[in-house]
N, C-alpha and C positions, 0 to 999 in steps of 0.2 A: 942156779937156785931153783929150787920146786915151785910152780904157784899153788900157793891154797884158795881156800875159796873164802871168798870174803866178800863185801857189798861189791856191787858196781863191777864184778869178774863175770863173763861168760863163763858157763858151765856148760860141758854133756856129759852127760848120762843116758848107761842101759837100766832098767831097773824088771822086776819082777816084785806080785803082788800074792802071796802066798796064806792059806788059810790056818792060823794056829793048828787050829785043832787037828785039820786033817792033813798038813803039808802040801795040799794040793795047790800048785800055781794057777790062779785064777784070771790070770792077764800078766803081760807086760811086753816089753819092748826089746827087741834085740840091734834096733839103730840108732842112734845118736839123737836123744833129745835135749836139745838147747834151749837152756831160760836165763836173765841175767840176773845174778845172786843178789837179792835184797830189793830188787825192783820188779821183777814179774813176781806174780803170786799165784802160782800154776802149781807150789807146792805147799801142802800143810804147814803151819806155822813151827811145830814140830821136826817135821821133816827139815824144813827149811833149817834149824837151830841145830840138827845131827849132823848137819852136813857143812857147817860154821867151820873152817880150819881144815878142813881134810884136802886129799889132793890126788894123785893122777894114779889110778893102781888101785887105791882102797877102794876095798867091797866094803858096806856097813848093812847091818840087820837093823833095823827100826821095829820095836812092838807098836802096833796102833789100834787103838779099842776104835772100832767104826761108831760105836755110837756118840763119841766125842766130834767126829768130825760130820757124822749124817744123820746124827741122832737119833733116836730108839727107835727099834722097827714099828709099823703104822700098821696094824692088822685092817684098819678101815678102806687100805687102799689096793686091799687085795681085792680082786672083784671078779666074781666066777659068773658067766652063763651061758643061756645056748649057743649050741656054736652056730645055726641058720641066724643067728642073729646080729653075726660080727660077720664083714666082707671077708670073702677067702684070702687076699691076699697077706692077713694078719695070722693063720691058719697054721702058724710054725712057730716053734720053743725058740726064742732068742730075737721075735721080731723086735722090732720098738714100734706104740703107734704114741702118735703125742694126741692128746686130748686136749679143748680146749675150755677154759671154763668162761662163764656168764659173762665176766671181765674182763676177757679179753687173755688174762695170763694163760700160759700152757703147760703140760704137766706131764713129760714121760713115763710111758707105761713099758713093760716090758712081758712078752706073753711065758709065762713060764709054763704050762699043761695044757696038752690039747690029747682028748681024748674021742671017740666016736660020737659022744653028745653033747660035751662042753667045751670052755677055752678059758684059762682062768689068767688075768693077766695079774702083774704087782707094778705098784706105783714107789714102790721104796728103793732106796738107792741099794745095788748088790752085795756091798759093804756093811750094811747099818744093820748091827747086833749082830756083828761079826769082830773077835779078835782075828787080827791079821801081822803080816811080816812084809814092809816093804824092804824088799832087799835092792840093793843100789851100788852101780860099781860106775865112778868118775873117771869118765873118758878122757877127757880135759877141762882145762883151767888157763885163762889168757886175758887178757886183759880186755871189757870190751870197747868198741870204738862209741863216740857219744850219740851215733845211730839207734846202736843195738840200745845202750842202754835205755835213750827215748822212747823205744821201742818194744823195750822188756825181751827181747831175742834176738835172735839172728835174721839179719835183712836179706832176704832174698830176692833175686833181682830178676824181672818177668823177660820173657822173649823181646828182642828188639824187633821190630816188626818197621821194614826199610828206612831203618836208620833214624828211628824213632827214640822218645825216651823210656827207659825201660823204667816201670812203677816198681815198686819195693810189695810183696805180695804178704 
């Protein structure tokens, strides 16, 4: 008998993160990511409910409007300026630097232009006012042990180092 996917079943999945508009694959994974269904929250509630019932072979399309999930893009958080004014080593498209605010909280930036005079970074998630396609194809489906599910995933077990206990990572 097949397993589907249903609370309290390990799950893997490959998936891929695709841009409506332009079909362009924007990220994804071609290894095996493991969560355990209805107890990790590693996917969108959404996502989570597409994937209710399905089982080992189906691919499924999910439409996902990002601004539901990382809500509307934030023009405030765009922030351009000199570049002798930001360390070089932030100095490239695709850095992240994290900033910190007064409070103590922290806030991922990501440098999106760098040009001879400026560096402009975005604070907004790459998603947010973005329609997208996660596409998703179910590797497997098993039952999980009451570790994993403790655990929301797959327990992975560290080096024994002489004959020591290996910690779950």
């Amino acid at each position: 008998m097949k397993e589907i996917i249903q609370n309290e079943k390990f799950v893997e999945l490959k998936y891929q993160i695709i841009d409506e508009k332009t079909g362009d694959v924007l990220t994804g994974v071609d290894f095996p990511v493991g969560y355990v269904h209805g107890v990790n929250k590693i996917l969108s509630p959404q996502v989570t409910e597409e994937l209710e019932g399905k089982s080992v072979g189906q691919i499924i399309d999910i439409p996902i409007d990002g601004n539901l999930i990382y809500g509307p893009r934030d023009e405030s958080l765009v922030i351009t300026d000199f570049l002798e004014n930001v360390p070089e080593e932030y100095h490239e498209v695709g850095t992240t630097i994290i900033m910190e605010k007064e409070n103590g909280d922290t806030k991922n930036f990501i440098v999106t232009r760098v040009d001879e005079k400026s560096i402009t970074i975005d604070g907004n998630n790459p998603l947010c006012g973005r329609n997208v396609i996660f596409k998703l194809e179910v590797l497997s489906v098993r039952e999980a042990t009451e570790a994993e599910i403790a655990a929301g995933g797959k327990i992975e077990k560290g080096p024994d180092f002489d004959g020591g206990i290996a910690v779950p990572l």
